[in-house]
C-alpha positions as CSV (number, residue, x, y, z in Angstrom):
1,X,4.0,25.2,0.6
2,X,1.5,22.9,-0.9
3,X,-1.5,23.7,-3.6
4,X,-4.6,21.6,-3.4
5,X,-3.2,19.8,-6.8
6,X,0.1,19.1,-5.0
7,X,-1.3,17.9,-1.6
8,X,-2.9,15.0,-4.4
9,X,-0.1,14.2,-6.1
10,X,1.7,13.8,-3.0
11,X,-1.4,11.5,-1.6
12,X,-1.3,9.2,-5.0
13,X,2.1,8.7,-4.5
14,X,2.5,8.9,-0.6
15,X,5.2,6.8,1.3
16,X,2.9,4.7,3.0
17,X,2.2,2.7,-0.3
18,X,3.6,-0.5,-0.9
19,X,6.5,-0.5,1.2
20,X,7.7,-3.7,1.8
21,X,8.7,-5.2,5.2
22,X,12.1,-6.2,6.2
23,X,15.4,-5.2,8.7
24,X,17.5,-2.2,8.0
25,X,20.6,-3.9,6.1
26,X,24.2,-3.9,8.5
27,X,27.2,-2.6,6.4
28,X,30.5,-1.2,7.9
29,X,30.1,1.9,6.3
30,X,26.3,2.5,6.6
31,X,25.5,2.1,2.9
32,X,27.3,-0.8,1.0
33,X,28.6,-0.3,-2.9
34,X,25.7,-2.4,-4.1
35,X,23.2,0.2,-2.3
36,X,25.1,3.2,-3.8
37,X,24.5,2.0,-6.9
38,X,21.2,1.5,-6.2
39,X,20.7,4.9,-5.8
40,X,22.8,6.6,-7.3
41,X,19.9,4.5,-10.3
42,X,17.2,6.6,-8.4
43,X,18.8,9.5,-8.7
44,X,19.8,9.3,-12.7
45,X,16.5,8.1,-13.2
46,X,14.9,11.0,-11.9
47,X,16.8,13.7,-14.2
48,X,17.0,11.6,-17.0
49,X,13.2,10.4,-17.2
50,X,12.1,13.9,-17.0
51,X,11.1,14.4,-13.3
52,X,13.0,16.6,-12.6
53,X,16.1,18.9,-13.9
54,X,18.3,18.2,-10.8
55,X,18.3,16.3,-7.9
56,X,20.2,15.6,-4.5
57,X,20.1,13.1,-2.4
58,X,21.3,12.5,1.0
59,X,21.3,9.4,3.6
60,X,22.4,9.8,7.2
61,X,23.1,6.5,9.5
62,X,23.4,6.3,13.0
63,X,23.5,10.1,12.8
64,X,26.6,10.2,10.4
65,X,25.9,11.2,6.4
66,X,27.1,8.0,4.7
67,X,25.9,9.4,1.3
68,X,25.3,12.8,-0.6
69,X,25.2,12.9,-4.5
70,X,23.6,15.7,-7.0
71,X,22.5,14.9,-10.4
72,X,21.4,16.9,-13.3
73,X,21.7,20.5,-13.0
74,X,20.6,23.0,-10.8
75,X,19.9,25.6,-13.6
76,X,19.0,25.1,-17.5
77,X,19.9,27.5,-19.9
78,X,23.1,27.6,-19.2
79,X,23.3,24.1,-17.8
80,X,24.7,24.3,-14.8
81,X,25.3,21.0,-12.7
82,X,24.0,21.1,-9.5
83,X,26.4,20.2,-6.3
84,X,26.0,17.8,-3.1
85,X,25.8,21.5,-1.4
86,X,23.3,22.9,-3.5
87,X,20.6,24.6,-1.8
88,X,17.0,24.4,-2.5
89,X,13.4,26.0,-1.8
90,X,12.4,23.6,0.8
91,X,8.9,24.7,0.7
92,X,6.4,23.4,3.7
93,X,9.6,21.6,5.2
94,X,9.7,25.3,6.7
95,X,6.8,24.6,8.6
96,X,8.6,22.7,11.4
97,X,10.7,25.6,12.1
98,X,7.9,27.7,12.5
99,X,6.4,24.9,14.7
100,X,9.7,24.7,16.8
101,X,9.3,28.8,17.1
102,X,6.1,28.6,18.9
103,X,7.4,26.2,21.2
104,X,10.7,27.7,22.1
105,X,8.9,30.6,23.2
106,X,6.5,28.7,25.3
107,X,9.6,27.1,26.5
108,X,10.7,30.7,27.5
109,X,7.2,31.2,28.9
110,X,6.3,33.8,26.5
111,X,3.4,32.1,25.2
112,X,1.3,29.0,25.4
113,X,0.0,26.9,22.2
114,X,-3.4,26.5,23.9
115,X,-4.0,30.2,23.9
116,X,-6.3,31.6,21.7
117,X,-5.2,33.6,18.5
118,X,-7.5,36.5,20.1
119,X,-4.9,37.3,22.7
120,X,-2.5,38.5,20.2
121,X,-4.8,39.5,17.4
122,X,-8.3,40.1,18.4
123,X,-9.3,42.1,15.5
124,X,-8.7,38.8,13.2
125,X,-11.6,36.9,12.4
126,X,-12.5,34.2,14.2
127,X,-9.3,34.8,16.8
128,X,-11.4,34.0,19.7
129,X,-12.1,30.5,18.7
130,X,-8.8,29.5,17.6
131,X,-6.1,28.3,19.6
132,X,-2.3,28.2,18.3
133,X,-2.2,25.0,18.8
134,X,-5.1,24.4,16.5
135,X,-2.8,27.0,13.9
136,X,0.1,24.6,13.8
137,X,-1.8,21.0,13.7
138,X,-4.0,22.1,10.9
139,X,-7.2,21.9,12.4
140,X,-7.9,25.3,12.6
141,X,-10.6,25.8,10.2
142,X,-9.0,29.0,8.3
143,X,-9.3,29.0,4.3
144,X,-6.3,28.6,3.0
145,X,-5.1,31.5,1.2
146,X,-3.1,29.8,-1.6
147,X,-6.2,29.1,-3.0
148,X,-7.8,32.3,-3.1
149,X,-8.9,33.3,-6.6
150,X,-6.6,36.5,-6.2
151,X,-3.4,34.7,-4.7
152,X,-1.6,33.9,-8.0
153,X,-2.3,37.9,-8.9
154,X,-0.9,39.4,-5.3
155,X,2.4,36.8,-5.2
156,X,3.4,38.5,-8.1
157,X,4.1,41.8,-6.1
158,X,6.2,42.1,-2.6
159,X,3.7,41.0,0.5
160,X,4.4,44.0,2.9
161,X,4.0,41.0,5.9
162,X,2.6,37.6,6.5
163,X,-1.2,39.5,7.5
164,X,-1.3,40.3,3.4
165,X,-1.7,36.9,2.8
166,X,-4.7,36.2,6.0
167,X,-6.5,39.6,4.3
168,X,-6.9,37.1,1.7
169,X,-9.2,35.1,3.1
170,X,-9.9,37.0,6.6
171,X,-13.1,37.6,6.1
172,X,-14.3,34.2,4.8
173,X,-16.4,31.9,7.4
174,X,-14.3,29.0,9.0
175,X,-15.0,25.9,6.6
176,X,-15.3,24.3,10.2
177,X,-15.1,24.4,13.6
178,X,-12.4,24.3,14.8
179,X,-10.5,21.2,16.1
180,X,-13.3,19.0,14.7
181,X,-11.4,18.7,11.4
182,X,-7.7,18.0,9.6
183,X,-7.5,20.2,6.2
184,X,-4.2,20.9,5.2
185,X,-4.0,25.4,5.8
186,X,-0.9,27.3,4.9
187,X,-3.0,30.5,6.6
188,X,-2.4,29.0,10.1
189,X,1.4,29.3,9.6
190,X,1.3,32.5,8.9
191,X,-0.8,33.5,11.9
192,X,2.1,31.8,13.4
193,X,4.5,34.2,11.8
194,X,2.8,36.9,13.0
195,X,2.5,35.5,16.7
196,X,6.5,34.8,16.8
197,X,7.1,38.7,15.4
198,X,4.6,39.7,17.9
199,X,5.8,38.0,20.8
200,X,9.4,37.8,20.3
201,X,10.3,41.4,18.7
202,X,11.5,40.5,15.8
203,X,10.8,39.4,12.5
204,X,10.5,35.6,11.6
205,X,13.6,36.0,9.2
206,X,15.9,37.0,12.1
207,X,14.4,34.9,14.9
208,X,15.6,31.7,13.0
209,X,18.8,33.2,12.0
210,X,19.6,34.3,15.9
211,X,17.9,30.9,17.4
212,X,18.5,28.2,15.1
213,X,20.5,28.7,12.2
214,X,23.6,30.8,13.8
215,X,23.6,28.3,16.7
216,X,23.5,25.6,14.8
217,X,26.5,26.7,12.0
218,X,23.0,26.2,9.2
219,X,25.0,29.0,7.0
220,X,23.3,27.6,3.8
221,X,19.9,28.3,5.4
222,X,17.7,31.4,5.3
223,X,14.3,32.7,5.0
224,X,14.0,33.9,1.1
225,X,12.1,37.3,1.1
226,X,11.7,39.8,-2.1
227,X,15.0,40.9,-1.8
228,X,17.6,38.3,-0.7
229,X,17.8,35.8,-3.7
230,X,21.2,34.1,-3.1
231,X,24.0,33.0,-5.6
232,X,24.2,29.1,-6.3
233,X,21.1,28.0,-5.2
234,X,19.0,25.8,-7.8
235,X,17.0,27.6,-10.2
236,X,13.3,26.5,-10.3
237,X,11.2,25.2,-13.1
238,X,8.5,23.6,-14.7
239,X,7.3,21.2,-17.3
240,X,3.8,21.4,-18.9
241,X,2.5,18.3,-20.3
242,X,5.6,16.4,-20.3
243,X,7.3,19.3,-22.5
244,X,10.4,21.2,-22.2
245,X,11.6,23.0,-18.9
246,X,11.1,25.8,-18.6
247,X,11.4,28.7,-16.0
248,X,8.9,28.0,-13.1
249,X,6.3,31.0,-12.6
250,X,7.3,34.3,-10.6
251,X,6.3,34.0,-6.7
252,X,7.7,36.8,-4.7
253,X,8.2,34.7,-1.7
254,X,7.4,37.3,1.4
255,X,4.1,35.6,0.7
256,X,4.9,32.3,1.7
257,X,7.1,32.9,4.9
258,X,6.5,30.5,7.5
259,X,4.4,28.3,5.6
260,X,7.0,27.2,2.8
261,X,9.8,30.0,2.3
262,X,13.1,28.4,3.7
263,X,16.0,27.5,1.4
264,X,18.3,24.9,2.9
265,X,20.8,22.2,2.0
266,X,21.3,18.4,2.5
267,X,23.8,19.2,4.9
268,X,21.9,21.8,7.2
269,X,19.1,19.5,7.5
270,X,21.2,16.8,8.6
271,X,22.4,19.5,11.8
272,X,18.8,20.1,12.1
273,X,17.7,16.8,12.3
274,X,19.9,16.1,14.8
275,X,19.3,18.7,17.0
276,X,15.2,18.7,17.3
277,X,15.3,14.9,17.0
278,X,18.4,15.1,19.8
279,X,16.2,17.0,22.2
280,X,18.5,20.3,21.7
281,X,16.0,23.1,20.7
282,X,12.9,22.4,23.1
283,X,12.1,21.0,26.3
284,X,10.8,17.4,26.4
285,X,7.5,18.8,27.0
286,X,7.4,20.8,23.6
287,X,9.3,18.4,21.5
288,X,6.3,15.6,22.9
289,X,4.1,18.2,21.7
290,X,5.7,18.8,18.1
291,X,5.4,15.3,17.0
292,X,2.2,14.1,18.7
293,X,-0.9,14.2,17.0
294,X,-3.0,17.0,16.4
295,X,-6.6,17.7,18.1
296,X,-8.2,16.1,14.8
297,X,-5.3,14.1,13.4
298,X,-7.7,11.0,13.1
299,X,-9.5,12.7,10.0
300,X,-9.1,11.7,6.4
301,X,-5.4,13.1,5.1
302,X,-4.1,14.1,8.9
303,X,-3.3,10.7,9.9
304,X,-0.3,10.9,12.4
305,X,0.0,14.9,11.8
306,X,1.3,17.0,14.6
307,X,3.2,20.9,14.4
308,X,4.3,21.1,10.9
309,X,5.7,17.4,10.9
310,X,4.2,13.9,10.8
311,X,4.7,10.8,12.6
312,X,3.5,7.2,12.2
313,X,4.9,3.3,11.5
314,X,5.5,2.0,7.7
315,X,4.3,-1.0,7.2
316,X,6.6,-2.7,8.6
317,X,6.3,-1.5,11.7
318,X,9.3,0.8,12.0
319,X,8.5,4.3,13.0
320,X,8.7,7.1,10.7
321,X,8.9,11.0,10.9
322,X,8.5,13.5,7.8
323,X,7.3,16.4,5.9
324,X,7.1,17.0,2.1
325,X,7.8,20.4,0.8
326,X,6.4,22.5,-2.6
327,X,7.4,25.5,-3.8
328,X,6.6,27.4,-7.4
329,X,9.4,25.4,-8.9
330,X,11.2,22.8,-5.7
331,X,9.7,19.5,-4.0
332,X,11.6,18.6,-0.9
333,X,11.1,15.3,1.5
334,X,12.9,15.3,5.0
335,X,12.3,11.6,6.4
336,X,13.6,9.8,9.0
337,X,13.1,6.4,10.2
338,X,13.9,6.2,14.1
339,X,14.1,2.2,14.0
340,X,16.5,2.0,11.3
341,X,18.7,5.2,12.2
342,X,18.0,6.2,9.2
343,X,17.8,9.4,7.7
344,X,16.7,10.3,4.1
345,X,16.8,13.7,2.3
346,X,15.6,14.4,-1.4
347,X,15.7,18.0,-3.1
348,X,14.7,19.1,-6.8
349,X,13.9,22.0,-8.5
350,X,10.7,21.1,-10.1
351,X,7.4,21.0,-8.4
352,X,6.0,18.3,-8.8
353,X,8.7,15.9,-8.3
354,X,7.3,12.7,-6.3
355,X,10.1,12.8,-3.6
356,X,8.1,10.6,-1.8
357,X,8.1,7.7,-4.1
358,X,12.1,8.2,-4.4
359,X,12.3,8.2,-0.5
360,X,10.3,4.8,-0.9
361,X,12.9,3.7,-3.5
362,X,15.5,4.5,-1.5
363,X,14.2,3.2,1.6
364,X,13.5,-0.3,-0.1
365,X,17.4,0.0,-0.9
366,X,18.5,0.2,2.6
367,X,15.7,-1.5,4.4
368,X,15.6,-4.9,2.1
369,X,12.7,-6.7,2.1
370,X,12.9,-10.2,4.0
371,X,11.9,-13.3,2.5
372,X,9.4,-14.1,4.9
373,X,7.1,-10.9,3.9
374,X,4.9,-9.5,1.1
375,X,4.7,-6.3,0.0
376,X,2.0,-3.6,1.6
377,X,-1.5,-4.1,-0.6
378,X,-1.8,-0.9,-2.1
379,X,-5.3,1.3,-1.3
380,X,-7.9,0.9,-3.2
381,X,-9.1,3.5,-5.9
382,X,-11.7,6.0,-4.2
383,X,-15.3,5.7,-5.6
384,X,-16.3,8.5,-6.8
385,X,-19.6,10.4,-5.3
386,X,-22.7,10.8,-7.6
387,X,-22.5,14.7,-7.5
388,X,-18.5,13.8,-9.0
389,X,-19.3,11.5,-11.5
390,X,-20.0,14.1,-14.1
391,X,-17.3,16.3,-13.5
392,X,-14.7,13.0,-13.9
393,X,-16.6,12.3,-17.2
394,X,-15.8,16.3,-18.0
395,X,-11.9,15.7,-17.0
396,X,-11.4,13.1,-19.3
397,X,-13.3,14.9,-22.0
398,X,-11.0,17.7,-21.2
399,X,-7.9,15.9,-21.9
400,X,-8.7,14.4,-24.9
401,X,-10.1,17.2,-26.9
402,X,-7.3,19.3,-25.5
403,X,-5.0,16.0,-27.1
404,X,-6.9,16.2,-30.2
405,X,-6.3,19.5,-30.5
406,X,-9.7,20.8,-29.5
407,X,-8.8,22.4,-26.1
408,X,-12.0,23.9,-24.4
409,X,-10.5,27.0,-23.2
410,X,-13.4,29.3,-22.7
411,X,-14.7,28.2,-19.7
412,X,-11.7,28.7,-17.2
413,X,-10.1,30.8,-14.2
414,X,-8.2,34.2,-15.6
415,X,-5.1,32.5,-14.2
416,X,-5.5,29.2,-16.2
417,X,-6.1,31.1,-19.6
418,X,-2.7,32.3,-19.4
419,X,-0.9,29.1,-18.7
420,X,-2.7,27.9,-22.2
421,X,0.0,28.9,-24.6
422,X,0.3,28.3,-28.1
423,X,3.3,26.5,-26.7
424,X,1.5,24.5,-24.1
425,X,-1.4,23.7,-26.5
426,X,1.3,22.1,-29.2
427,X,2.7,20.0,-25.7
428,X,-1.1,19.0,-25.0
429,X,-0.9,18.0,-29.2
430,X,2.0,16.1,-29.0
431,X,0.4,14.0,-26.3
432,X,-1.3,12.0,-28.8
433,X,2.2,10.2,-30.2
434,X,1.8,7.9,-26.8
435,X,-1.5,6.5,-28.2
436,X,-5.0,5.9,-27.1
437,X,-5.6,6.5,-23.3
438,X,-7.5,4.9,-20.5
439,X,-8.2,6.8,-17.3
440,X,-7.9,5.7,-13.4
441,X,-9.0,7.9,-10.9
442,X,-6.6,7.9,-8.0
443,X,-8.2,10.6,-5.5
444,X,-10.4,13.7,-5.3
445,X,-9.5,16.5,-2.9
446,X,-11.9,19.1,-2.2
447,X,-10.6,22.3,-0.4
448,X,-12.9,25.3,-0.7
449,X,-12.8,26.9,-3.2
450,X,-11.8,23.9,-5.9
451,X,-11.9,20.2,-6.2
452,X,-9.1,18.5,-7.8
453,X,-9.3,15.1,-9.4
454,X,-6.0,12.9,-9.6
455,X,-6.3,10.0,-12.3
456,X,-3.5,7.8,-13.8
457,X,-3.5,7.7,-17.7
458,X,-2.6,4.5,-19.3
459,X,-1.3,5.0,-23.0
460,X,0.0,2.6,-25.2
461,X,3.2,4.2,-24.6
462,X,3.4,5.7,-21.7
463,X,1.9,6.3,-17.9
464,X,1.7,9.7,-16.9
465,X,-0.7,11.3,-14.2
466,X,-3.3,13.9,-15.1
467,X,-4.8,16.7,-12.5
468,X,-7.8,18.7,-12.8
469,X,-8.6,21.3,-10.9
470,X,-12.5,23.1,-11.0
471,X,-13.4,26.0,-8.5
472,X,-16.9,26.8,-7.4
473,X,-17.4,29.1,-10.2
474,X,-17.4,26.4,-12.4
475,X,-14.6,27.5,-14.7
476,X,-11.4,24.9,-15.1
477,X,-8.7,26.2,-12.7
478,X,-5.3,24.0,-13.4
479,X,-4.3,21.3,-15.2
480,X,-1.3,19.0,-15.0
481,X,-0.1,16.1,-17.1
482,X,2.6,14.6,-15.1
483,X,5.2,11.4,-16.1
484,X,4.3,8.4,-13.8
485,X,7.9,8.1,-11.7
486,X,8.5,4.7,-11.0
487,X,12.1,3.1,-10.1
């Protein structure tokens, strides 16, 4: 489950960048006691730098887990330390089992991903233009309905099913046609939902139990609904402007089903892995299908992106397959890295936590760089179009009078005015102790309806990143102040 703020952060800081080349290191055990130290570094880091309040970390070779370790704690308040078995909102990581749904069933000839939407729901809007296919690759052209100006209202309350969350944006127009486009949709997974309830009989929660999870001996997996929140698994949270943790806001997650409501563990993933990347849930035919590219793919941001998983080569060369993963309070990465049969997993309980930079960390661990190479060149900085210059000239303003303790807080979203706290306002305040700023802008990301505008702050002090989100209405509808995670 990604927001348009967290598909950026997850863009600035995306496991493409700067990785360097080099040959996966040989040990006898898979990962030698100079590399465990390495990351069990990354992983200290993370919970003691403020990124996060726990983390876990897991690294598979040659298909056997050669290291799991936890840090930090999986609930604050009491502190309670989290465990190598602790099991975490996995967010849009769920996608891929929603993906591997679809494509069971066709497998059982019960449906076909090129059929159109319309032959299951014809009274949805726009169903007789859509295929499934185009649902699962992201190039569907549906709004998505996270950010619908009422989502952050209705989440608060049980979704009586996945169609709750497509009324939300049902009777918008496409934002294009589709195939033609890659825009990153958490609607089209739950058209999915509803297609595999549809077509199978039952609902999403139970399909996955019966087909993949039983099957597979996943017992620390399930789909979290209103009413099923589980002992032991980590708490979720939040940090506004670099301040204390603190209880991540309410979802009620019926609303996120297939598109980012799984809770799993380092452990089930591993057997998951293993058994779609082993060819042991779909037919060749589907599982060619899952990880090649979508219909529009070659667009900006869906580079490499087929059903609810990507696939491409680092820089290096080596092949790579992943998915990130954001929930209200959890940021999951599932990688794996074919050539070097190698296999990393990161989980934390707070969401924005750039698991992909930790995968790069840890990847630069285990796959050393040889002396022969240099280092990727990182992208360069976007340049800003004329109609965004102004409203990058208002971000910056933004921060600082908010810094200086002048917060313009009239002119923003309902939602937004009640993440403004006195508390929040002080954490803006205390900003200031870091000492003068200077402002980078890393990327813009325009989703209908809001444009959100990454930058990297430079303080005397300290790095953090800054997000700031505007909707068409012109009112201010988030902002972030994140710390800059660097290993």
């Amino acid at each position: 489950m990604k927001s348009a703020a967290l598909c950026m952060i997850v863009a600035v800081v995306g496991l493409l960048a700067a990785i360097p080349q080099g040959q996966a290191a040989q040990t006898t055990s898979g990962v030698s006691s100079a590399q465990r130290a390495d990351i069990d570094r990354i992983g200290a880091k993370s919970v003691s730098g403020h990124f996060a309040p726990s983390v876990v970390i897991g690294v598979e070779r040659d298909g056997k887990s050669v290291y799991v370790h936890a840090f930090g704690y999986r609930t604050v308040n009491p502190n309670v330390s989290a465990q190598s078995s602790t099991p975490y909102m996995i967010g849009s990581n769920t996608k891929q089992f929603a993906a591997a749904s679809i494509l069971l069933l066709q497998d059982e000839g019960k449906l076909n991903v090129n059929d159109r939407l319309s032959k299951y729901f014809p009274e949805i809007p726009h169903s007789s233009e859509v295929t499934l296919r185009e649902l699962l690759t992201m190039s569907s052209g549906y709004a998505d309905y996270v950010e619908a100006p009422t989502f952050l209202h209705a989440m608060r309350q049980p979704a009586l099913s996945p169609k709750a969350a497509v009324d939300l944006v049902k009777s918008l127009p496409l934002d294009f046609p589709p195939g033609t486009r890659w825009q990153y949709s958490n609607t089209g997974y739950m058209l999915a939902q509803m297609v595999i309830e549809k077509v199978s009989g039952m609902t999403f929660h139970d399909f996955l139990q019966q087909r993949f999870f039983g099957p597979l001996g996943m017992h620390a997996t399930y789909l979290r609904l209103s009413n099923n929140v589980k002992p032991n698994v980590a708490g979720e949270y939040s940090s506004f402007a670099l301040g204390p943790w603190e209880p991540a806001p309410f979802w009620d997650y019926s609303w996120v089903g297939a598109a980012g409501g799984l809770v799993s563990n380092v452990s089930d993933l591993e057997k998951w892995n293993a058994a779609l990347d082993g060819g042991k849930i779909l037919s060749p035919q589907s599982q060619a299908e899952m990880f090649a590219p979508g219909p529009a793919a070659s667009s900006p941001g869906g580079e490499g992106y087929g059903m609810g998983i990507r696939a491409g080569k680092m820089p290096n060369g080596h092949r790579f397959i992943w998915h990130g993963g954001n929930a209200a309070g959890s940021a999951t990465q599932n990688a794996r890295f074919p050539d070097d049969h190698l296999a990393i997993i990161v989980f934390s309980n707070a969401p924005y936590y750039s698991y992909n930079t930790a995968v790069r960390a840890i990847y630069k661990v285990l796959v050393p760089e040889s002396t022969a190479s240099a280092s990727a060149a990182a992208a360069p900085p976007p340049s800003p179009p004329q109609g965004d210059r102004q409203r990058i000239r208002a971000a910056i303003a933004w921060l600082n009078d908010a810094i200086a303790g002048k917060p313009n807080t009239t002119n923003v979203t309902r939602e937004m005015r009640t993440v403004l706290t006195l508390n929040h306002l002080a954490a803006l305040r205390a900003l200031s102790k870091y000492g003068p700023r200077t402002y980078a802008l890393e990327s813009i990301d325009r989703r209908k309806p809001t444009t959100t505008y990454v930058f990297t702050v430079k303080a005397r002090k300290k790095t953090m990143m800054y997000v700031y989100k505007w909707d068409d209405n012109g009112k201010l509808a988030d902002v972030l102040v994140l710390p800059d995670m660097t290993f």
